[in-house]
Every structure is written in structure tokens, then in C-alpha cells.
C-alpha positions as CSV (number, residue, x, y, z in Angstrom):
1,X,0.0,0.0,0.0
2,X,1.3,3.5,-0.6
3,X,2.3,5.7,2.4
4,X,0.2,8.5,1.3
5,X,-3.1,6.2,1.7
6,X,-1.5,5.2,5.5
7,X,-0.6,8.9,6.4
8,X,-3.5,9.6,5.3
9,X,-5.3,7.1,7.2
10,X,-3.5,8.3,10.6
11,X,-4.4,12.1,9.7
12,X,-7.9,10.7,9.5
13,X,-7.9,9.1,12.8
14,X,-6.0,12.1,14.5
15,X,-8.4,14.7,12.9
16,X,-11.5,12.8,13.8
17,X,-10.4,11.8,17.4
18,X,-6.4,12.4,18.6
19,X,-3.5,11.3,18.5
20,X,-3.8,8.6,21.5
21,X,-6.4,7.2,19.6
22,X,-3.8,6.6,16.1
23,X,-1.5,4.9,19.2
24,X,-4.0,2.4,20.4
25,X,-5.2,1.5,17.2
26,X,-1.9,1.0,15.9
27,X,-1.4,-1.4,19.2
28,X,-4.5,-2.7,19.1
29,X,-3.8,-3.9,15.1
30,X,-0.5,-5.7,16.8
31,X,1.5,-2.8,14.2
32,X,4.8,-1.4,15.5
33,X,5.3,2.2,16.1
34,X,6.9,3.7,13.0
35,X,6.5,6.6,10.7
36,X,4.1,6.3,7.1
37,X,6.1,8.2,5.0
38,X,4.2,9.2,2.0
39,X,6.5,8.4,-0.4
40,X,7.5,4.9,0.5
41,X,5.3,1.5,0.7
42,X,3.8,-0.7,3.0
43,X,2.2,-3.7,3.1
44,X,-1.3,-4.0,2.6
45,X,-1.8,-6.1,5.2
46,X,-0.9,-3.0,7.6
47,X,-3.6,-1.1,6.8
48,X,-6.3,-4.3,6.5
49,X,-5.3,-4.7,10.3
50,X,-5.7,-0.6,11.0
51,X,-9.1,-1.2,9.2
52,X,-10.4,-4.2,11.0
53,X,-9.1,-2.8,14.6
54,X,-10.7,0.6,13.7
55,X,-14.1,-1.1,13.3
56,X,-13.9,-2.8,15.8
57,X,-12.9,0.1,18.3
58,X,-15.4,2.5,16.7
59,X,-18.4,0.0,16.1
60,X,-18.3,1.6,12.7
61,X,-19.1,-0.7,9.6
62,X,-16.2,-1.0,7.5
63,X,-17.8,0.1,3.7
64,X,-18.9,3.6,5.7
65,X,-15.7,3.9,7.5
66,X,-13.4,3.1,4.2
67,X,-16.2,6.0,2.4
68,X,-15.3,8.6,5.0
69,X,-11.8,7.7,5.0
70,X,-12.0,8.7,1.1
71,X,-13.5,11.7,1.1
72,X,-11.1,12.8,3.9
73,X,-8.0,11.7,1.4
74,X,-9.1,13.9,-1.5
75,X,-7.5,16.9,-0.7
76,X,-4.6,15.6,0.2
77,X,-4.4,13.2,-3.0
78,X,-4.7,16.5,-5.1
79,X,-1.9,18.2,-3.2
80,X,0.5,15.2,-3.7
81,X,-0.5,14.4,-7.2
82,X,-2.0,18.0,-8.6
83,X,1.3,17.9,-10.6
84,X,-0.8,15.2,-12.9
85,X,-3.9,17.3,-12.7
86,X,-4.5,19.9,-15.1
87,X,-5.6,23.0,-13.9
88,X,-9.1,23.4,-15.6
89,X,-10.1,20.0,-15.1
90,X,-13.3,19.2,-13.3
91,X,-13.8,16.8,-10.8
92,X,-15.3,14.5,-13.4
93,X,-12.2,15.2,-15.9
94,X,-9.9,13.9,-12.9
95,X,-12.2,10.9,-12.4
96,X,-12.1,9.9,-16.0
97,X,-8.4,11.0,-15.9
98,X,-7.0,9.0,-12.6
99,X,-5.7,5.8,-14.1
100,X,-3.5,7.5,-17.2
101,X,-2.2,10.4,-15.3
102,X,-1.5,9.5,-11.7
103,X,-2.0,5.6,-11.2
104,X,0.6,5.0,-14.8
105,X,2.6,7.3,-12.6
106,X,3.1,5.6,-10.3
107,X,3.8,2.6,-12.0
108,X,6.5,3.9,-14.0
109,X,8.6,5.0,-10.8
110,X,9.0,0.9,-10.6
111,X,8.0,0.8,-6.6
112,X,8.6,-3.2,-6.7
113,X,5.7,-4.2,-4.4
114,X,3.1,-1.1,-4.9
115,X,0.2,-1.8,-7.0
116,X,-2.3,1.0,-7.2
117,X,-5.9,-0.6,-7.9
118,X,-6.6,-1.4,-11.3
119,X,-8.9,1.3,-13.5
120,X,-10.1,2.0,-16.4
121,X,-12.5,5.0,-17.1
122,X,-14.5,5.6,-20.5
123,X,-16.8,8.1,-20.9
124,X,-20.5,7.5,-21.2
125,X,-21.5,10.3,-22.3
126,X,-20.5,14.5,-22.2
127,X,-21.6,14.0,-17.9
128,X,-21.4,9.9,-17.3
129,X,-18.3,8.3,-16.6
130,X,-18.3,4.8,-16.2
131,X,-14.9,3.5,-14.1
132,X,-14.3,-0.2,-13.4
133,X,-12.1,-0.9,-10.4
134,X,-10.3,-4.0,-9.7
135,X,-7.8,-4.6,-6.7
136,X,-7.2,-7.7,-4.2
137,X,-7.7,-5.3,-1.4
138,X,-11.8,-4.9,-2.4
139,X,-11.8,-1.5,-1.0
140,X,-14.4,0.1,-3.4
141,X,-16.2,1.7,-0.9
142,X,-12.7,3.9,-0.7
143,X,-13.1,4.2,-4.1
144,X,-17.0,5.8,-3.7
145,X,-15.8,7.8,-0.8
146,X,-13.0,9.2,-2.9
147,X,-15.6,10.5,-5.8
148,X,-17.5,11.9,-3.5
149,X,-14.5,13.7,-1.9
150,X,-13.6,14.8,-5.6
151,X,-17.1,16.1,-5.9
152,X,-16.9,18.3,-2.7
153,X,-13.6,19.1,-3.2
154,X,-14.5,20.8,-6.8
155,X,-17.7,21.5,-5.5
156,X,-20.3,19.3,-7.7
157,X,-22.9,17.6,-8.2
158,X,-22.1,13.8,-9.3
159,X,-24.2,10.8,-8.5
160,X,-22.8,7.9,-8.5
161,X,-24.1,4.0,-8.9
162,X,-22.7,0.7,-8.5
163,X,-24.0,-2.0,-10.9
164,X,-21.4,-4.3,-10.5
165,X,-19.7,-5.3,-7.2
166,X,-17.0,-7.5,-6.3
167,X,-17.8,-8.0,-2.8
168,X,-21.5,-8.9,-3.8
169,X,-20.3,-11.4,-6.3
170,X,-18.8,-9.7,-9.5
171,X,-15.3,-10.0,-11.2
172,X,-15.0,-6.1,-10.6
173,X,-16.4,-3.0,-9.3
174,X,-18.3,-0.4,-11.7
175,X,-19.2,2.9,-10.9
176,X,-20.6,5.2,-13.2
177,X,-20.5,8.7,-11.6
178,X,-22.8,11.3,-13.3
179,X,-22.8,15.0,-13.2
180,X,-25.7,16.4,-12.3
């Protein structure tokens, strides 16, 4: 997993409740004390046990704990990668846009062991964008939390459905995120 998701993830937990919370969740998930760098990788299992633990602390379900987690990341996703981003884009542009500009990316540095979740986008239509999401981890409900962080964080309207779902069955996720 990439450090920025895990920094990201203890920002989340430190904004939402403090600091001792991040320790004894990090204890609590049996994961030494170290720093996420955002930069470097992990391994996925790391943040699995951060999820798990956090559920089971908070008494949150995991889909709407992964969607909040999402929406929180946006901002700081942009920041890191807005180098990828053109300027003018909307939030629908970067959603159709992720997988060529930042995800390739990433790949091309050649981090041995980071694998970014598998996309492809096509639009629909001029304000449908349909985006199919494949990764071992099944986090898609990160993956709806981050479209609708994208949609705050450019301040839209998008809607957004899921007619396929790996955890319900499928071979992938699809969302199709509209602009309304």
C-alpha cells in the first residue's frame, strides 16, 4: 500500500479523534510504532489490520468507515498528485483521468511491491463516466468515498451508482459517476 493512503489514514484518525487514539489502534492492530512516509510503501496487510481494529474500536461498519476515510483523502491526493492534474479539469475530468495520469505514474517509478488498484474510465457520455475498479484489497467503498470527496472538493454535483460489485459477487467493481 502506498504511504500516502497510511498517512492519510492516521491524519484521519488524528483529525476525527487524537493522537492517543492513532496509538491504540496502531497497538491494538499488533502494528509497530513507526512513521508512514508518503512516499514509500507498506504492506497492505498493515492497513487491513488498521481497518479491521478501527471497526472494531469504533463500532463503525467498514464500507462507511473506508467512504469517509475517502472523502477525507481527497484533498490531500490533489496536493500530492496536482502535478498530474490539469488546472481546468473538473472533478469529473480527474475521475475519468486518474488511471492515465497519476495511477501510470506511479507505476512507472517501478515501486517493486506497490500496486495501485486497477482502473479504467470511459466516458459515457459528455456527464457519465463509467470506471471499473479491480484490486485484491476490495476496498471500493474507498473508491466511492473518494468520488465523492472529488465532488466536494470541486464543489459538484455527481451521482454515483454501483451495478457491479466485487464484494457482492462480481469479477469487478463499476461505478458510473454522473454529473448532475
Amino acid at each position: 500500500m502506498h504511504g500516502i493512503v497510511l498517512k492519510g489514514l492516521k491524519d484521519f484518525v488524528v483529525e476525527q479523534y487524537d493522537h492517543e487514539t492513532w496509538r491504540t489502534l496502531r497497538r491494538n492492530a499488533g502494528i509497530e510504532m513507526k512513521m508512514y512516509v508518503p512516499v514509500s510503501e507498506y504492506p497492505d496487510e498493515e492497513v487491513v489490520a488498521l481497518v479491521e481494529t478501527a471497526v472494531e474500536m469504533t463500532g463503525i461498519e467498514a464500507p462507511d468507515l473506508l467512504a469517509a476515510f475517502g472523502e477525507f483523502l481527497v484533498p490531500r491526493l490533489v496536493e500530492t498528485y496536482g502535478v498530474h492534474v490539469e488546472e481546468d479539469w473538473t472533478g469529473l475530468e480527474l475521475i475519468a483521468n486518474v488511471e492515465t495520469y497519476i495511477h501510470e505514474a506511479l507505476r512507472a517509478k517501478n515501486l517493486s511491491e506497490f500496486t495501485p488498484p486497477e482502473l479504467t474510465s470511459e466516458w459515457v457520455d459528455d456527464d457519465r463516466v463509467s470506471i471499473t475498479y479491480a484490486s485484491d484489497r476490495e476496498f471500493c467503498h474507498l473508491a466511492k468515498g473518494l468520488v465523492r470527496g472529488i465532488a466536494e472538493y470541486y464543489d459538484e454535483q455527481l451521482s454515483l451508482e454501483e451495478p457491479v460489485c466485487m464484494l457482492e459477487g462480481g469479477p469487478h467493481c463499476e461505478l458510473v459517476v454522473t454529473r448532475a
